[in-house]
N, C-alpha and C positions, 0 to 999 in steps of 0.2 A: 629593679625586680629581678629573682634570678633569671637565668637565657641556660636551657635545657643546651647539651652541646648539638646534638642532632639540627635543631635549630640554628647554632650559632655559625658550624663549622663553613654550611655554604657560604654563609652572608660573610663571613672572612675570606673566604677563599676569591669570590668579587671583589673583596677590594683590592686585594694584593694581585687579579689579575690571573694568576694563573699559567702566565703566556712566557714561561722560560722557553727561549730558543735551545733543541736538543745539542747536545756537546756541554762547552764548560758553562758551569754557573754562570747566567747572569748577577750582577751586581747592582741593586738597587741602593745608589748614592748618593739621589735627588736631596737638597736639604732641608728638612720640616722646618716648619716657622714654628717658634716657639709657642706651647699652647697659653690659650685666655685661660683654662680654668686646667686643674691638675684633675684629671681622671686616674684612681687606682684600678686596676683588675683584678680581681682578690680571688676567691673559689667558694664552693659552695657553701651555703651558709650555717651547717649543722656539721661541718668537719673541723678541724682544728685549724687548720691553712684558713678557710675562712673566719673564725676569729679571731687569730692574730689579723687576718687583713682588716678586719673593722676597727680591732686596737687600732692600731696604726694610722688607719687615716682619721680615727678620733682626735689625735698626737699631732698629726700632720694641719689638719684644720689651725690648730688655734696658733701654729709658726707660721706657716708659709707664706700669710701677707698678703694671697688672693684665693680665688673658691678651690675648693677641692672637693670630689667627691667620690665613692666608691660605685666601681661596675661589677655585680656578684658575675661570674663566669662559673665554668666547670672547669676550670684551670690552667694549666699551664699551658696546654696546648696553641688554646684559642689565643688565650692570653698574649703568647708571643708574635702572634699573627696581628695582634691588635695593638702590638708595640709598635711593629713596623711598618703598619699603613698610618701608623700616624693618630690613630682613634683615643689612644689613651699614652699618659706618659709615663706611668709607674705598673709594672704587674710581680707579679709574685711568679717564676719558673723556676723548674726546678734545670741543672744547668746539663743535663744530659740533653735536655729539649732545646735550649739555646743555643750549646753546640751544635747540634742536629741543624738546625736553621741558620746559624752563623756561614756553616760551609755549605747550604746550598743542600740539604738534607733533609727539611721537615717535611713532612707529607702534609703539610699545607700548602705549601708551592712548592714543590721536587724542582730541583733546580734554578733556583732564586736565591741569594746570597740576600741571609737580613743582615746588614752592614749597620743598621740604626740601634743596632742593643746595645745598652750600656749597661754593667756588672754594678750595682750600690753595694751590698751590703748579704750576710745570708740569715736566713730567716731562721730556721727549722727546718729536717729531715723531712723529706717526704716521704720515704721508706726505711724501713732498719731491719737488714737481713739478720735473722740468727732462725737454729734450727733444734726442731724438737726431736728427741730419739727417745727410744725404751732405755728404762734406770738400767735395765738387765742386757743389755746390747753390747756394754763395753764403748760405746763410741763417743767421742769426749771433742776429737778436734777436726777440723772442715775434710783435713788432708785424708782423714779418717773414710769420710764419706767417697770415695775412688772406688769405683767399680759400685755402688751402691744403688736402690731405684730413691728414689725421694719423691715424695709429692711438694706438688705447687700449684697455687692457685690458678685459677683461670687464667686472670689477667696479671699476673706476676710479669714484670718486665726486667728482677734487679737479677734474681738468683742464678740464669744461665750465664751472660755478659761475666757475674762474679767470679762464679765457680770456674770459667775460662782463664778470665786474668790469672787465677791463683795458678792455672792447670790441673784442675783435679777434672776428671772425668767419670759421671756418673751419669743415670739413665732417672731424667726428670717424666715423671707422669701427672699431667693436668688434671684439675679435679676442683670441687669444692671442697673447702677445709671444712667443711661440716662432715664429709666423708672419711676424712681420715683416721678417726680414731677406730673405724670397723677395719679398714683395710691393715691397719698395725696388727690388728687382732689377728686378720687371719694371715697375718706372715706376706701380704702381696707387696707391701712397702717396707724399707728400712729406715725411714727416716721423714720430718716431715720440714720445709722450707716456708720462713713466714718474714713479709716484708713489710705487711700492715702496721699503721701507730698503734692499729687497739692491742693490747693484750691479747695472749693465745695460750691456752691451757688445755690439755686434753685431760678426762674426765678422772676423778679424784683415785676410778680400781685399776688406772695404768700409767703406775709409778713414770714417770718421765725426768728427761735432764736435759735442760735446755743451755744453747752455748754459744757466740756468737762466732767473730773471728781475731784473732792475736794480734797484737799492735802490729808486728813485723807482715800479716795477712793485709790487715786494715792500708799498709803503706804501700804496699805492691796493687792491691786492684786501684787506688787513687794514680797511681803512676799511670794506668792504661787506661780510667774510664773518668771521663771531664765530672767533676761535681762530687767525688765520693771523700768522704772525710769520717772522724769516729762520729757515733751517736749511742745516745743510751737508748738500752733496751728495753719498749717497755713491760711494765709487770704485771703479772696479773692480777689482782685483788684477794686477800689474805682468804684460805677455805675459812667457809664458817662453820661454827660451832658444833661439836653434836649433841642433839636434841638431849633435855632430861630422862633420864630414863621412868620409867613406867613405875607410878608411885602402889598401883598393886603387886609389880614385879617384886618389887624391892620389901615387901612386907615380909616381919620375922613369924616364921611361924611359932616358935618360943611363944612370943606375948601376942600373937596378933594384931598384929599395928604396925604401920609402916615405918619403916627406919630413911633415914634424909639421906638422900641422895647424893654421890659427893656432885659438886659443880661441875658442870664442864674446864679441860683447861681454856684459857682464851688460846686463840689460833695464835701459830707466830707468824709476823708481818714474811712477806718475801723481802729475800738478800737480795740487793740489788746486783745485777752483775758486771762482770767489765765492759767500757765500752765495745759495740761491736760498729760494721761497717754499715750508712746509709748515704740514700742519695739525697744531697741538701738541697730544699729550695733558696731562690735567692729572690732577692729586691732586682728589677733588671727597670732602665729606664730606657726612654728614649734618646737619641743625641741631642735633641732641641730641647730639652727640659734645662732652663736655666738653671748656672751653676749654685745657683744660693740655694734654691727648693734641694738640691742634689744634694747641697751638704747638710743640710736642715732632714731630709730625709735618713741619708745615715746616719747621723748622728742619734736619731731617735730609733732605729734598728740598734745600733751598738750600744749607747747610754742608757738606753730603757728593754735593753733586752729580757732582764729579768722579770719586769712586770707584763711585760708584750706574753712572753712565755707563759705566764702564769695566766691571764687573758685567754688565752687559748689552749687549757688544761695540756698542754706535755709536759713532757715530765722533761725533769735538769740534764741537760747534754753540757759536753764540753766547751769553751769557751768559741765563740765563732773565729775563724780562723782563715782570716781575707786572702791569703796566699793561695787555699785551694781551688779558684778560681782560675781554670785554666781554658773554659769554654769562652768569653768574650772580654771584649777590653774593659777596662775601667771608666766610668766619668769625670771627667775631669774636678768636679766637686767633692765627687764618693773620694776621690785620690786625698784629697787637699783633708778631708776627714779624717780620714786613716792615718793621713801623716801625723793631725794631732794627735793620736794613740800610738805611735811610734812607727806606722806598718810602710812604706815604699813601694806603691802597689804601680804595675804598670797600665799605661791610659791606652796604648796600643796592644795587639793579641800577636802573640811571639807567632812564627810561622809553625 
């Protein structure tokens, strides 16, 4: 049943203890016994992370050769927390969180080295920065936004970190994106920053242009921030139609009788855009997760990506691409996978 995170976070933070000695990371290296039954941690259940994670271990059940079953979570957080005490052997993080707790970093235990994560496979974006501006602004690319205010959402965590790596400096103001389309209005923002899967559209009387960031943008913040790779943008659902017009309006006064209305045109579909930059969730296992279930588990992330994907409404990103992985090491299984698809993924995490 789901586990609210409020709930989840103490009862993790118990297991894992808590109890890093101040100075360097402790290194938790103890070695798990491999589990009886495959526990996923997935995310909640009305998001799209959560139903790729039920795809998945739908997939996973009828290979693996012993039980499996899924633990709904609030995500990635807890999740990792519940890789490394051992609780489950599969979760879904996304790999800025796994680096964070690789080196000794998550605020689930500050100073605690989770040593037990193992990188499988990536899933889907958790976020996909691009940003909204006025059609009549002039402003078209990120480098644009320098010296600019931009709004962001409350809990945005992608758009500062990015705008850093790129070096553009601009003055971000917190907010609900339900506000921003008043603040463009009255000139108090330039610009508006959206990291969510859902579509985001501001209202149909303020013409906007929306725009991600440039292959050569997208490769520079991946060099500085573990987990970022391209992802597509998503769109927002095509405006609908305008209403017939008013069949007394349109009456000739000539003959008195209404004359037929032309049709509405139909809307045209949105152009999709270029990729822009997000931060990928991944497949992360435990060390003790035998290596057959490991490779049995990638294999069904990369082989079945396109149905998995579609299971979990988002929309077509770029091919996953196991190299970006630069927050934890590989599974020796996930490795042996990858090699059948040509990739040479490393099983240790470079210094």
């Amino acid at each position: 049943m789901p586990v609210s995170r409020a709930s989840l976070l103490p009862a993790v933070a118990l297991l894992l203890g808590l109890a890093a000695a101040p100075g360097a990371p402790a290194q938790d290296t103890a070695p798990k016994a491999p589990p009886r039954e495959i526990i996923v941690a997935t995310a909640p259940v009305d998001s799209p992370l959560g139903r790729w994670g039920a795809a998945f271990v739908d997939r996973l059940k009828a290979e693996a050769g012993q039980p499996v079953s899924e633990a709904i979570t609030a995500g990635a957080l807890p999740n990792v927390a519940l890789l490394q005490s051992g609780r489950v052997a599969i979760g879904l993080v996304s790999l800025d969180v796994a680096a964070a707790a690789w080196e000794g970093r998550s605020p689930m235990a500050p100073g605690l080295k989770f040593g037990h994560l193992r990188a499988l496979a990536p899933v889907a974006p958790a976020a996909v920065l691009r940003f909204v501006v006025p059609a009549a602004g002039g402003i078209t690319t990120a480098s644009a936004l320098a010296g600019k205010r931009i709004a962001v959402a409350t809990d945005d965590a992608l758009t500062e970190p990015m705008l850093k790596a790129l070096g553009v400096e601009a003055t971000l103001r917190r907010m609900p994106l339900t506000e921003v389309a008043k603040q463009l209005t009255d000139k108090k923002i330039d610009a508006v920053a959206v990291t969510g899967l859902a579509p985001f559209a501001l209202p149909p009387e303020q013409p906007a242009v929306t725009f991600g960031l440039t292959v050569a943008e997208i490769a520079k913040a991946a060099g500085t921030i573990p987990g970022v790779a391209a992802a597509a943008v998503p769109l927002p659902p095509p405006a609908p139609p305008a209403p017939p017009a008013d069949p007394a309006a349109a009456a000739d006064p000539a003959v008195g009788s209404p004359t037929a209305a032309p049709a509405p045109a139909p809307a045209a579909p949105p152009q999709p855009l270029p990729p822009s930059a997000g931060m990928w969730t991944w497949l992360v296992a435990t060390d003790a997760l035998p290596e057959g279930v490991a490779r049995q588990a990638t294999e069904i992330a990369v082989g079945q990506a396109g149905p998995l994907t579609e299971a979990a409404g988002l929309a077509g990103a770029p091919a996953p691409d196991p190299l970006t992985n630069r927050a934890v090491p590989f599974h020796p299984g996930a490795a042996a996978a990858w090699a059948a698809h040509g990739f040479t993924v490393p099983t240790e995490r470079a210094p």
